[in-house]
LUMDREN-197592 format. One record per residue: x negated, y, z of N, C-alpha, C in turn; residue in one letter. Coordinates in nm, 3 decimals, always signed. Last residue first. Layout:
REM residues N
        nx        ny        nz       cax       cay       caz        cx        cy        cz   resn
         X         Y         Z         X         Y         Z         X         Y         Z      A
...
//
This chain:
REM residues 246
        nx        ny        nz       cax       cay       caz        cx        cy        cz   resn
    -3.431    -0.209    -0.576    -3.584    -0.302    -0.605    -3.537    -0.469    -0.717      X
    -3.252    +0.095    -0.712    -3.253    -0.051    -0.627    -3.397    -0.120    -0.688      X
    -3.308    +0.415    -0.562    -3.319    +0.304    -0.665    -3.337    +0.172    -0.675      X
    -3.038    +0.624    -0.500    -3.139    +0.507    -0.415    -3.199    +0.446    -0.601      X
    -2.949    +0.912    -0.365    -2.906    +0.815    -0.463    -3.056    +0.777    -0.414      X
    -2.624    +1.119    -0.248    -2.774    +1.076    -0.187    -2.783    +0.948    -0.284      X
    -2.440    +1.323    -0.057    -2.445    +1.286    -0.246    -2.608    +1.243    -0.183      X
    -2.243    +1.469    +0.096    -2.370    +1.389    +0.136    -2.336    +1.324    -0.016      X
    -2.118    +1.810    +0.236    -2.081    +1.744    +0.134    -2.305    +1.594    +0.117      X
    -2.177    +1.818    +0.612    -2.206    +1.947    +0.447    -2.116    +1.817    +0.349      X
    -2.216    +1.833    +0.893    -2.331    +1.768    +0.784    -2.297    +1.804    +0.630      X
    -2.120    +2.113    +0.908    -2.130    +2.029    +0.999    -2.268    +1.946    +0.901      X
    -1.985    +2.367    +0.818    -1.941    +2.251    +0.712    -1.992    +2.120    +0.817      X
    -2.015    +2.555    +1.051    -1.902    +2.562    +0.975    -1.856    +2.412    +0.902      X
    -2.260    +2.452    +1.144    -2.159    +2.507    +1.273    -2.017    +2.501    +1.167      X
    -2.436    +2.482    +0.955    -2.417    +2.358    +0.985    -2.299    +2.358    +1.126      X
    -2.381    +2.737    +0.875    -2.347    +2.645    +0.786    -2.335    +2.491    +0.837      X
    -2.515    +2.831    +1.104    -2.385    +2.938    +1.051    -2.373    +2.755    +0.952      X
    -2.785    +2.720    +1.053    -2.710    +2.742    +1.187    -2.551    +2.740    +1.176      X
    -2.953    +2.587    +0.824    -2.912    +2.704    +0.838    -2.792    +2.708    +0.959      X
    -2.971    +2.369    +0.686    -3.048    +2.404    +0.773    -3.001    +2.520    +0.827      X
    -2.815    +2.434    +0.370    -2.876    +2.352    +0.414    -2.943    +2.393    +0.545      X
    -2.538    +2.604    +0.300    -2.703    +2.598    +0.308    -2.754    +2.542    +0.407      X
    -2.366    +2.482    +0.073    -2.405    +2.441    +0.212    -2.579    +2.468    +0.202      X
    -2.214    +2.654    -0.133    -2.144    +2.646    -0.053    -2.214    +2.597    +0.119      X
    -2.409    +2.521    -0.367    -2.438    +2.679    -0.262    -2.382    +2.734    -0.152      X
    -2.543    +2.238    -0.371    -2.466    +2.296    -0.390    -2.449    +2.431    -0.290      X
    -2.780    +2.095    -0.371    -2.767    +2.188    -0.491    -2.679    +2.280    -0.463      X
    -2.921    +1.863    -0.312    -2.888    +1.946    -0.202    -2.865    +2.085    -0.295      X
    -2.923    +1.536    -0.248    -2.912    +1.630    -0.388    -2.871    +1.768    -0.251      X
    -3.150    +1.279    -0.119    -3.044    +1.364    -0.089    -3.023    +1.486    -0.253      X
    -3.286    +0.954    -0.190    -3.312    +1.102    -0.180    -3.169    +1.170    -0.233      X
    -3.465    +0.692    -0.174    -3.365    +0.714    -0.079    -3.373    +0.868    -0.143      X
    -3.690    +0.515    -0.287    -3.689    +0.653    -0.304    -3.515    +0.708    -0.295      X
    -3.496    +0.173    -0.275    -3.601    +0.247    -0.224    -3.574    +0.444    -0.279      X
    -3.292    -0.082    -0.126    -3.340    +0.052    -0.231    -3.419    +0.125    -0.157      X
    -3.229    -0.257    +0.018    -3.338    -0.259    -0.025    -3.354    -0.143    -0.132      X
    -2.930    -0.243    +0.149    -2.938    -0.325    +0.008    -3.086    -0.298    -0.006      X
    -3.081    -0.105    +0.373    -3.010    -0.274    +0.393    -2.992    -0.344    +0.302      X
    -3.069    +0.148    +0.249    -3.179    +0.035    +0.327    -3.182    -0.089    +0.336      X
    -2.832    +0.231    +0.192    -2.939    +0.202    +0.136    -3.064    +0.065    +0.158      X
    -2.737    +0.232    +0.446    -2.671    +0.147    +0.392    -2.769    +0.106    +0.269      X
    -2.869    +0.444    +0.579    -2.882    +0.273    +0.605    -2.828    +0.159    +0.553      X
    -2.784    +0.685    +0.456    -2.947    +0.603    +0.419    -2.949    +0.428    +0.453      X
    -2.559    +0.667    +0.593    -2.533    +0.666    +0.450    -2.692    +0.564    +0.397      X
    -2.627    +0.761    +0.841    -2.552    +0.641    +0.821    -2.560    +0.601    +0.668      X
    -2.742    +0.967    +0.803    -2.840    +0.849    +0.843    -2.774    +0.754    +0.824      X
    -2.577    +1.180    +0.719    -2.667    +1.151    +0.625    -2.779    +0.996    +0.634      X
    -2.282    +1.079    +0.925    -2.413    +1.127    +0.905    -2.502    +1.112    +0.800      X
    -1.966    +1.141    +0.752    -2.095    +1.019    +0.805    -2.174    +1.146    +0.841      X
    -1.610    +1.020    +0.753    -1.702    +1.114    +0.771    -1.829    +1.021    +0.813      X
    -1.312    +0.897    +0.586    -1.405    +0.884    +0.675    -1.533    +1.000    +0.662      X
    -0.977    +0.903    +0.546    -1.080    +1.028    +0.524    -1.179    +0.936    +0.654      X
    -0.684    +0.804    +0.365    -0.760    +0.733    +0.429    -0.903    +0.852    +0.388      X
    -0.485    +0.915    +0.180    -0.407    +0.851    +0.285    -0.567    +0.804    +0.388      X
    -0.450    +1.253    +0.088    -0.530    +1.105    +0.048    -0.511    +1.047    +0.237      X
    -0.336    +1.522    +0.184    -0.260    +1.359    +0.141    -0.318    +1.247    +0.145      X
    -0.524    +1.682    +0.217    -0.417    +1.706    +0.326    -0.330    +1.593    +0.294      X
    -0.727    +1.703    -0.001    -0.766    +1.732    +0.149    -0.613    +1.697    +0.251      X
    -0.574    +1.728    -0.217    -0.638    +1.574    -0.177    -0.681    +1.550    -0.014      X
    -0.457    +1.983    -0.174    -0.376    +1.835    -0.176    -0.430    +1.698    -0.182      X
    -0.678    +2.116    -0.233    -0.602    +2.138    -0.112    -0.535    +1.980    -0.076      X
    -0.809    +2.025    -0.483    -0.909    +2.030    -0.384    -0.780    +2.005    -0.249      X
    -0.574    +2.035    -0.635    -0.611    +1.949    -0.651    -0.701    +1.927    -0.535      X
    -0.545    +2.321    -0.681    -0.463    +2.216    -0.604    -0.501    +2.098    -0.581      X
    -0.801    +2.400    -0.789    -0.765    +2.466    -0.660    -0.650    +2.329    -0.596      X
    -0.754    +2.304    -1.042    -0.858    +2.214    -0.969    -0.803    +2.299    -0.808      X
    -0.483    +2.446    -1.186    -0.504    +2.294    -1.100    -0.613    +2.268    -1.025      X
    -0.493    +2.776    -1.035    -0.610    +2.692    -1.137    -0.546    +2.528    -1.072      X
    -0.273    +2.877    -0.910    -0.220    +2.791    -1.026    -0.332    +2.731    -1.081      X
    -0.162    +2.884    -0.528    -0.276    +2.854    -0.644    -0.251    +2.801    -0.780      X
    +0.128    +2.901    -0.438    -0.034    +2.950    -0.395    -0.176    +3.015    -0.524      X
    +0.246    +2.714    -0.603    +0.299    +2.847    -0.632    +0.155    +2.983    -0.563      X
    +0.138    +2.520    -0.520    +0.097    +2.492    -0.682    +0.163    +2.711    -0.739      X
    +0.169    +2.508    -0.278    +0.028    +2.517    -0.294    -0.003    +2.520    -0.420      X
    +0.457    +2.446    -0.311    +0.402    +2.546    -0.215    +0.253    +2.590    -0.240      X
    +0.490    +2.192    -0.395    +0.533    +2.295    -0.493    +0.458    +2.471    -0.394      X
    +0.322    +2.046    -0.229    +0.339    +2.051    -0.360    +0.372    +2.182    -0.397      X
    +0.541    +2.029    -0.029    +0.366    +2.089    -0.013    +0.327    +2.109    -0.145      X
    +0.708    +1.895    -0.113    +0.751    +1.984    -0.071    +0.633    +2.087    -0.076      X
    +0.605    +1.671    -0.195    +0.690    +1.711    -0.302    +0.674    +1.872    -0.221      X
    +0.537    +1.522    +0.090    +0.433    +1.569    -0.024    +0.535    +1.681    -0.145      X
    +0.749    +1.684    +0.367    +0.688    +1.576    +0.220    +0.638    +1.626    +0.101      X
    +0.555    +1.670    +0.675    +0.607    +1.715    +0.522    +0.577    +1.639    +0.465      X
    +0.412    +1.533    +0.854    +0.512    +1.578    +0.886    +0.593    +1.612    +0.789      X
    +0.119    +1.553    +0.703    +0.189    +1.383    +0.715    +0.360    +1.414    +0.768      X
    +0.055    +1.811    +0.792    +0.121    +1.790    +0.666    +0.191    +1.592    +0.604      X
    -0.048    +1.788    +1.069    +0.065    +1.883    +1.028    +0.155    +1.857    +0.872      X
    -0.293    +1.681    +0.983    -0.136    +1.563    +1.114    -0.050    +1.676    +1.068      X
    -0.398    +1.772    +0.822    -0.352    +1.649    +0.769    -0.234    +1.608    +0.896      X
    -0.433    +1.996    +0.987    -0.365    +2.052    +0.900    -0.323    +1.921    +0.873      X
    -0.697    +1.867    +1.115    -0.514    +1.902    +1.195    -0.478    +1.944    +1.089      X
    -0.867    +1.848    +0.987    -0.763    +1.768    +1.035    -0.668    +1.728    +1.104      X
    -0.927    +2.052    +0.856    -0.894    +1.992    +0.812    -0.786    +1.869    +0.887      X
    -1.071    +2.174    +1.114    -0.918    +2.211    +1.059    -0.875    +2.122    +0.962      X
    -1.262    +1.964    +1.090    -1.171    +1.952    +1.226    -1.071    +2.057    +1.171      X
    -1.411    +2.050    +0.870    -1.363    +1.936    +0.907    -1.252    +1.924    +0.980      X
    -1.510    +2.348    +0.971    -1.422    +2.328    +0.835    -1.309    +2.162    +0.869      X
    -1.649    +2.317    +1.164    -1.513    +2.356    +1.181    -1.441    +2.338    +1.098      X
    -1.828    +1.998    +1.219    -1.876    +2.141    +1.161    -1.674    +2.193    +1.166      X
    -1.875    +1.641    +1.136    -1.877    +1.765    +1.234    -1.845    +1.879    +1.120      X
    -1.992    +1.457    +0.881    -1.959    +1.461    +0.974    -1.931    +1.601    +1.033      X
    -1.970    +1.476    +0.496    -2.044    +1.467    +0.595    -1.905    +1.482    +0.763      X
    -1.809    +1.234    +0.222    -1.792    +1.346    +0.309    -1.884    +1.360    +0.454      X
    -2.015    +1.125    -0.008    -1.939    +1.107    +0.084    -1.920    +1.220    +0.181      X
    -2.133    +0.929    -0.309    -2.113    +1.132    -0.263    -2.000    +1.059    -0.157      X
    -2.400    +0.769    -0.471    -2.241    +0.820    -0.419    -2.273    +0.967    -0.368      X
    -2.606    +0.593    -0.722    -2.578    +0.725    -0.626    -2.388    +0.771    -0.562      X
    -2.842    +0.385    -0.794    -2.722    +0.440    -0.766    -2.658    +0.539    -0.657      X
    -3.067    +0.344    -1.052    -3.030    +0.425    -1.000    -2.890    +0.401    -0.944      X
    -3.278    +0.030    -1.116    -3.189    +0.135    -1.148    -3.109    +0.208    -1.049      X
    -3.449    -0.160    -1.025    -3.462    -0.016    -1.097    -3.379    +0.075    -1.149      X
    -3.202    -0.422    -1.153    -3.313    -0.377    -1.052    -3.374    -0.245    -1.115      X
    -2.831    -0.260    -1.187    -2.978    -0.348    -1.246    -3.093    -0.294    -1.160      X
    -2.550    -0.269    -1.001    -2.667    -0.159    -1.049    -2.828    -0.277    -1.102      X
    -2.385    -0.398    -0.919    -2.384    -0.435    -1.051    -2.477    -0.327    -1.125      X
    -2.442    -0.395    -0.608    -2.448    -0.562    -0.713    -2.455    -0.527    -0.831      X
    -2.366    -0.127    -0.562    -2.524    -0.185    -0.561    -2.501    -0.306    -0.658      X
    -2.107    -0.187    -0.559    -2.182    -0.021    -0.654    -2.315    -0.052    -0.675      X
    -2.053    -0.300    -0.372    -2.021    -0.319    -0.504    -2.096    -0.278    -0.644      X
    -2.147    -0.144    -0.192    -2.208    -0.285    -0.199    -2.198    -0.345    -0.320      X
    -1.978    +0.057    -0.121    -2.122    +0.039    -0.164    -2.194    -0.079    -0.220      X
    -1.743    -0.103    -0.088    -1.735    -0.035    -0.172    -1.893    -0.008    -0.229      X
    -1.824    -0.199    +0.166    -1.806    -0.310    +0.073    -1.774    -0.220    -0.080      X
    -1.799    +0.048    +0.309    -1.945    -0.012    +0.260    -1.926    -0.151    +0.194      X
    -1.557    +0.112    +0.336    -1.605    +0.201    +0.252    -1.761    +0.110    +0.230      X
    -1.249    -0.007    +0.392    -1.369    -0.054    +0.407    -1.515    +0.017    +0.318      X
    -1.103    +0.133    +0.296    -1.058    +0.048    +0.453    -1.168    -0.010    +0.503      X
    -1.209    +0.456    +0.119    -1.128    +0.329    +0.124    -1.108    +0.213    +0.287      X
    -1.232    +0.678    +0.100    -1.092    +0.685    +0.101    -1.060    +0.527    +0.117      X
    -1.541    +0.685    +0.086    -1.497    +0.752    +0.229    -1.349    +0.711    +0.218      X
    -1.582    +0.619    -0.169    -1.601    +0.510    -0.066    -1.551    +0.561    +0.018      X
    -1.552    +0.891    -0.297    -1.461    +0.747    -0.306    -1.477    +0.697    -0.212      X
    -1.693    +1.119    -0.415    -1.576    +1.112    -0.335    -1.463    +0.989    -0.334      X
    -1.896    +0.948    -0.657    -1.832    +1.082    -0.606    -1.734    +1.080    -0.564      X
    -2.054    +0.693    -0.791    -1.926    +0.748    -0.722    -1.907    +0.847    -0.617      X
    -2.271    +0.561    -1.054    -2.225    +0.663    -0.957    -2.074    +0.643    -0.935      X
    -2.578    +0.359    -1.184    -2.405    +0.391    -1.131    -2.364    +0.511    -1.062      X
    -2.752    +0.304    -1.452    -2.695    +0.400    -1.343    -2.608    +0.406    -1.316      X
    -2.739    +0.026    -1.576    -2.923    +0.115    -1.530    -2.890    +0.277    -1.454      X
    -2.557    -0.233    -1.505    -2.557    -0.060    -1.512    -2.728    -0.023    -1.500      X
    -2.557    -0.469    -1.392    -2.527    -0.472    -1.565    -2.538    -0.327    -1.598      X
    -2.576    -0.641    -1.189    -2.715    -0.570    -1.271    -2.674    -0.546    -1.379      X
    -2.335    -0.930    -1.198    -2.431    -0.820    -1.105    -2.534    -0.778    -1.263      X
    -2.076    -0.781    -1.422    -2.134    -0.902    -1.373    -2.270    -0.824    -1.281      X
    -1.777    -0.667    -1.335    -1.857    -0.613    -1.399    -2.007    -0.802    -1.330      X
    -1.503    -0.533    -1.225    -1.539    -0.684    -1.251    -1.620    -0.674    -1.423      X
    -1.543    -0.464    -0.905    -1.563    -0.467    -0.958    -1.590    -0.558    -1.088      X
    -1.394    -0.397    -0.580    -1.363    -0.557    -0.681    -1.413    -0.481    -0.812      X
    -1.360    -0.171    -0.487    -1.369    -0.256    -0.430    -1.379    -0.440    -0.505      X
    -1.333    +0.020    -0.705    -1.447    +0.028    -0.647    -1.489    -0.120    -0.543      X
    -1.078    -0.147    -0.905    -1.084    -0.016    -0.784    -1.267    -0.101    -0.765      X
    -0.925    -0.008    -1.253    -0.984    -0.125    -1.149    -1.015    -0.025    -1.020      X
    -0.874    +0.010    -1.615    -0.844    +0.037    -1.419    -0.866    -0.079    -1.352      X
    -1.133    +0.124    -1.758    -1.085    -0.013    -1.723    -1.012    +0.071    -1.565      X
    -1.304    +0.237    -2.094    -1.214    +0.264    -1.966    -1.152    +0.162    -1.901      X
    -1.566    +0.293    -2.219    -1.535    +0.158    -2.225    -1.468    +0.246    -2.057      X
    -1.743    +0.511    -2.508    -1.693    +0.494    -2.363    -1.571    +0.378    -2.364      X
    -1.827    +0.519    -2.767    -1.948    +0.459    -2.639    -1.863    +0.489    -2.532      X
    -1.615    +0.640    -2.886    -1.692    +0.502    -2.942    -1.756    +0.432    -2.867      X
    -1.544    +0.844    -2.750    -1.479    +0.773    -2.730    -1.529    +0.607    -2.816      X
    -1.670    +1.101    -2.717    -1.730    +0.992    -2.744    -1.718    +0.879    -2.692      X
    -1.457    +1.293    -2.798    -1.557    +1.313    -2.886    -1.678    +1.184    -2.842      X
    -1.284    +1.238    -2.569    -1.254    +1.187    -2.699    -1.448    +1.222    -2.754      X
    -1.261    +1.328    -2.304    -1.359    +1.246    -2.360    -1.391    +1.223    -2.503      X
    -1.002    +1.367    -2.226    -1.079    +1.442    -2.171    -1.276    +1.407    -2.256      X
    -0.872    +1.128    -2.266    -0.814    +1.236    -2.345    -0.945    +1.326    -2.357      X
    -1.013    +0.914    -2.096    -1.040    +0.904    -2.273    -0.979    +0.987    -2.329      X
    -0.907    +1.039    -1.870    -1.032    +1.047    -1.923    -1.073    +0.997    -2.031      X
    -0.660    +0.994    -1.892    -0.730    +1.148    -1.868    -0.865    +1.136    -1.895      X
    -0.579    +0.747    -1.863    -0.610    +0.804    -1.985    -0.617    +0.929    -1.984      X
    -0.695    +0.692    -1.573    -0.772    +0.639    -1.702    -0.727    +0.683    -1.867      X
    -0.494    +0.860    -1.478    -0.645    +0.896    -1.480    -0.734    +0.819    -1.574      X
    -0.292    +0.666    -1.491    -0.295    +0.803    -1.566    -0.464    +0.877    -1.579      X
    -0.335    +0.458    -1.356    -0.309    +0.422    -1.455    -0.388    +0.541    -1.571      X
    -0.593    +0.492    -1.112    -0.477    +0.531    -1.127    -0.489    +0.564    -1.316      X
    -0.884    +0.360    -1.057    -0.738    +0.273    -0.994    -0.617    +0.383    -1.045      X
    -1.123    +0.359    -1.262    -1.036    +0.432    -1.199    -0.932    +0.365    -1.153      X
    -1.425    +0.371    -1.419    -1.323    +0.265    -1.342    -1.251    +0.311    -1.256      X
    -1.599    +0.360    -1.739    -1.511    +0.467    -1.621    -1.439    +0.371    -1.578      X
    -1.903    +0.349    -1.871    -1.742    +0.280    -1.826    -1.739    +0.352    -1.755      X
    -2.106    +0.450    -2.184    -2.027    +0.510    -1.992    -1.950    +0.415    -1.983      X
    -2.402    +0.449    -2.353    -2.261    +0.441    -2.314    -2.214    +0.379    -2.160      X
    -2.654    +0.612    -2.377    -2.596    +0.518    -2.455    -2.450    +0.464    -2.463      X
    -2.656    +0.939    -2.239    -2.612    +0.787    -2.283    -2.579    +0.724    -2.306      X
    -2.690    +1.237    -2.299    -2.755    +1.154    -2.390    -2.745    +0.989    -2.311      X
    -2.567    +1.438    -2.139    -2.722    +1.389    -2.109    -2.756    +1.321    -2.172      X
    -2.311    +1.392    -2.266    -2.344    +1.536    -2.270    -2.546    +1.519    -2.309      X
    -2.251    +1.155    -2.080    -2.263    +1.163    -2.264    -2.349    +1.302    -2.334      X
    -2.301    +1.300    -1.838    -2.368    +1.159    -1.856    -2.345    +1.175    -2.042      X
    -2.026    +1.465    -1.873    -2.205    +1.504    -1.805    -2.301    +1.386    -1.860      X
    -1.830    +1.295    -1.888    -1.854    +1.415    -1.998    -1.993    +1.440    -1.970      X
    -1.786    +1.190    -1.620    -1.842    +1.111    -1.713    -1.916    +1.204    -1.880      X
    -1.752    +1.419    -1.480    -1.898    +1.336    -1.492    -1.945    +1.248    -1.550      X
    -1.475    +1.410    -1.548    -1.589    +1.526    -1.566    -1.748    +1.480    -1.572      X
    -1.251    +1.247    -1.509    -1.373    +1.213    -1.643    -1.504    +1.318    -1.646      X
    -1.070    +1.298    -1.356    -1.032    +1.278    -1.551    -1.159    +1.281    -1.592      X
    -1.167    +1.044    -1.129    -1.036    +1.137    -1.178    -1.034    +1.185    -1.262      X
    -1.379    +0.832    -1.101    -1.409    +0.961    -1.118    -1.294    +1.064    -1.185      X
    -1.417    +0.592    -1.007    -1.296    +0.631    -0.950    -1.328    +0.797    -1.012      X
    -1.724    +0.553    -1.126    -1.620    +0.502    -1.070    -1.535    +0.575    -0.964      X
    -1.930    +0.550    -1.392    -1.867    +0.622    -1.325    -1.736    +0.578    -1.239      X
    -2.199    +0.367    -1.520    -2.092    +0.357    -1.494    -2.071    +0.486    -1.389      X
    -2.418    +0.355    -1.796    -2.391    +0.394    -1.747    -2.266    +0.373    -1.677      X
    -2.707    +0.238    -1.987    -2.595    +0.205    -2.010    -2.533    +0.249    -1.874      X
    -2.912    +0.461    -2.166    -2.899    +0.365    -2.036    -2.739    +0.349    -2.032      X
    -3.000    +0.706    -2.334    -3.032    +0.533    -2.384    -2.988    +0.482    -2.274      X
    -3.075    +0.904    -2.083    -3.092    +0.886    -2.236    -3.118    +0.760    -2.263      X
    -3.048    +1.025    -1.831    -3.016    +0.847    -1.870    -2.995    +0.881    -1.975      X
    -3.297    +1.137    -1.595    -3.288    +1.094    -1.732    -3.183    +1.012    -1.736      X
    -3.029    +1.294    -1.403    -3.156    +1.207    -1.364    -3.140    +1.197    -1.554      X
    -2.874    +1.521    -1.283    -2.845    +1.395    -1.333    -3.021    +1.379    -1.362      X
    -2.784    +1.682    -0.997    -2.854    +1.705    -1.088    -2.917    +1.574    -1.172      X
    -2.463    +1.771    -0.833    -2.580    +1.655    -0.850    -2.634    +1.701    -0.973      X
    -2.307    +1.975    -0.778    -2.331    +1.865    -0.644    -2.471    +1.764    -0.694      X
    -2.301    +2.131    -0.992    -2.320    +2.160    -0.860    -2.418    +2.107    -0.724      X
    -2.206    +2.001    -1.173    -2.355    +1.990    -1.166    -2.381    +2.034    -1.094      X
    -1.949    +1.943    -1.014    -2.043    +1.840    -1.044    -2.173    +1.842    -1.094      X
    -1.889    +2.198    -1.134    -1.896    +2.170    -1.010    -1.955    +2.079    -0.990      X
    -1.828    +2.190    -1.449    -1.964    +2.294    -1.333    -1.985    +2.261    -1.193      X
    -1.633    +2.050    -1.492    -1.753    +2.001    -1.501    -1.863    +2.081    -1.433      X
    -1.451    +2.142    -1.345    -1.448    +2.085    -1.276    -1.602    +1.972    -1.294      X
    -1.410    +2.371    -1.567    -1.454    +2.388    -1.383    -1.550    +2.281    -1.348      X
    -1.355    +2.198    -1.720    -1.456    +2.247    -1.713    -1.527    +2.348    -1.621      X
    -1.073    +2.142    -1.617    -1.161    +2.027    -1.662    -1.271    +2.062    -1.692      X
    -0.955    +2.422    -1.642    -1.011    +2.310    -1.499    -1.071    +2.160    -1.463      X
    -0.928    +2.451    -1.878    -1.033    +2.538    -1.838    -1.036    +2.491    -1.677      X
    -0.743    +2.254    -1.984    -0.943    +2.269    -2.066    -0.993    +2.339    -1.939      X
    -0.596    +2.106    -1.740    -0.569    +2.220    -1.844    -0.726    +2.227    -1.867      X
    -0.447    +1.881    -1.451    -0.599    +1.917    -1.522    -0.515    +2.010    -1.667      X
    -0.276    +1.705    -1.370    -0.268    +1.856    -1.403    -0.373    +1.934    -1.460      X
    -0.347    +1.468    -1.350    -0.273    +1.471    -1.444    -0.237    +1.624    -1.485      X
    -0.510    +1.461    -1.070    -0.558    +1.513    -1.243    -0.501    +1.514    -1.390      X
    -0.249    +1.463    -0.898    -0.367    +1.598    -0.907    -0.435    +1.602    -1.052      X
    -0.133    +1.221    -0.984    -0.042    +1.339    -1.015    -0.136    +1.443    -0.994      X
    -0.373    +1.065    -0.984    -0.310    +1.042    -1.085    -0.228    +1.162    -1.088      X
    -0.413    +1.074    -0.686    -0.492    +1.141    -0.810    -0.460    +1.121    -0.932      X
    -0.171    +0.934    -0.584    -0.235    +1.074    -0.540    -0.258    +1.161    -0.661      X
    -0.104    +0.730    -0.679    +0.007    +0.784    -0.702    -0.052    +0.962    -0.674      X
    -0.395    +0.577    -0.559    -0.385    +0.589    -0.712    -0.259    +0.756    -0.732      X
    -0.322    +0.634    -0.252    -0.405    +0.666    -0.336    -0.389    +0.709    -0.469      X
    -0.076    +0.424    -0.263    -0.051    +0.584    -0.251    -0.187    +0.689    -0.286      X
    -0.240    +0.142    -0.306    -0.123    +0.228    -0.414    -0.101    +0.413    -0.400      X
    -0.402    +0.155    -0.102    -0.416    +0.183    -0.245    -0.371    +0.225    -0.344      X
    -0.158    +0.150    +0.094    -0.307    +0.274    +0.089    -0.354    +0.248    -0.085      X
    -0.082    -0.120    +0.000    +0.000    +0.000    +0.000    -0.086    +0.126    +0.000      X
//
């Protein structure tokens, strides 16, 4: 059922996507991560809502992307969102948790804002590792721990589990019309399942699958890093951290 209300989530947030919040939504992602060579490498993006990063990765020159999304609609947001290289991209709904990909078949995987939504978020990693080829790159993005931003966040979520979504909806769509704006609010205050880490928790998961050159992306301007005021506000910040498996 969490899965299902998931999918029913991001399927109605990126079904609102318009050109000019699908290219937001690509600036933001170079935001958060600064892509690594994958010219020529066969590439996966998972649960990545209409496709922005997958556009990044073709953009960077590779060979070809799968996208694995659990909501019906999101998988054809992103072969809408995609077309121009729709020859080398291979779309499958599926969830992060059951990949059905054989081990080592990616020379780069990624997932941005996923594992944290699921019941079990490190069998999600784990996944992400099995089908990453030795030497090859995989990288997530998970929500950090502490800081004020968080903790309003989560009272606003016990305040808005009280309302119905439809209702919040139309309130935050009359607020804000860029979709990605709604899209940020309404994932923050619906997605049925929010875990938080330390940057150490995240490394150990690394560790344990044996990846090595462990290293943080620290791009984005919203968290300055070290900085008192920022780690009092965002706490441990937005955690995007990629490994290369042995």
């Amino acid at each position: 059922m969490t899965r299902k209300q998931t999918a029913v989530l991001y399927d109605d947030l990126f079904d609102r996507f318009d050109e000019g919040a699908f290219a937001f939504a690509v600036k933001e992602s170079e935001r958060y991560y600064a892509l690594p060579d994958v010219r020529g490498k066969r590439c996966l993006d998972v649960e990545g809502g209409a496709g922005a990063f997958i556009s990044r990765l073709f953009q960077a020159g590779a060979l070809e992307v799968h996208g694995v999304d659990i909501g019906e609609k999101n998988c054809v947001s992103v072969l809408h969102w995609n077309k121009p290289w729709k020859d080398r991209l291979v779309v499958k709904q599926g969830s992060v948790e059951s990949l059905e990909y054989p081990d080592g078949f990616f020379d780069f995987v990624h997932s941005g804002g996923v594992v944290h939504h699921l019941v079990q978020p490190e069998q999600g990693f784990e996944e992400l590792a099995r089908v990453t080829k030795p030497g090859g790159l995989t990288v997530i993005g998970v929500y950090g721990r502490g800081g004020l931003m968080p903790f309003t966040i989560s009272v606003l979520r016990r305040i808005a589990s009280l309302l119905p979504y439809s209702l919040v909806s139309r309130v935050v769509s009359w607020f804000f019309s860029n979709p990605y704006s709604q899209y940020l609010v309404l994932d923050f205050l619906y997605v049925p399942i929010v875990h938080r880490y330390r940057e150490e928790d995240i490394r150990r998961w690394y560790e344990d699958a044996g990846y090595t050159d462990i290293t943080r992306s620290r791009l984005h301007a919203r968290y300055t890093y070290g900085s008192l005021s920022a780690h009092l506000f965002h706490g441990e910040g937005y955690i995007t951290l990629q490994g290369r498996k042995r």
